[in-house]
Residue, then its C-alpha position, 0 to 999 in steps of 0.5 A: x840576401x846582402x847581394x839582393x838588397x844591394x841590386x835593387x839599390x844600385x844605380x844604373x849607369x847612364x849612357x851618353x847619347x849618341x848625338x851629344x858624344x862627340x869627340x872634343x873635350x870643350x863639348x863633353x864639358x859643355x853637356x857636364x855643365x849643363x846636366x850639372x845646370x839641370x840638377x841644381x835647377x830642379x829640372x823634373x822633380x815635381x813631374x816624375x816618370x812611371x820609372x823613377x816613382x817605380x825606383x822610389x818604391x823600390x828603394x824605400x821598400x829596400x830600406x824598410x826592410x832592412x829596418x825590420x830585419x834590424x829591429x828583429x835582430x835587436x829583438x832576439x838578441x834582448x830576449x835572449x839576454x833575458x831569458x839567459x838572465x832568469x837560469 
C-alpha cells in the first residue's frame, strides 16, 4: 500500500532536450539559470496544462486519503482504549 501511494507522489525526472544538451558547462549553467529564472517568475502557474491539473488531482486524492487511513486508525485505536477500559 506504502509503495502504491508513493508511485502516485513521485516525480517524474525530466529529461533534457536534445537541442539544448550540448557539451560545455558555461551552456548547461546558462539553461539552469534560465529554468531557475522561469521558476521564480511564475512562468505557467495561472495556465496549467490537462497533465499538470491531472498531477494536482492526484496528489491530493493521495493526501486525503492518507488523512482517512490516519483518522481510522486513531478511531480503532480510541475505541479499543474504551472498550478495554469498561472489562
Amino acid at each position: 500500500m506504502f509503495t502504491f501511494l508513493s508511485n502516485l507522489l513521485r516525480k517524474k525526472r525530466v529529461k533534457n532536450d536534445a537541442l539544448l544538451d550540448r557539451n560545455s558547462d558555461d551552456f548547461r549553467m546558462q539553461n539552469v539559470q534560465f529554468v531557475s529564472f522561469l521558476q521564480k517568475s511564475g512562468f505557467r502557474k495561472q495556465q496549467l496544462d490537462r497533465h499538470e491539473k491531472t498531477k494536482r488531482f492526484k496528489k491530493f486524492v493521495a493526501v486525503a486519503f492518507g488523512w482517512i487511513i490516519c483518522g481510522g486508525a486513531l478511531w480503532v485505536v480510541v475505541e479499543s482504549a474504551q472498550a478495554l477500559e469498561l472489562f
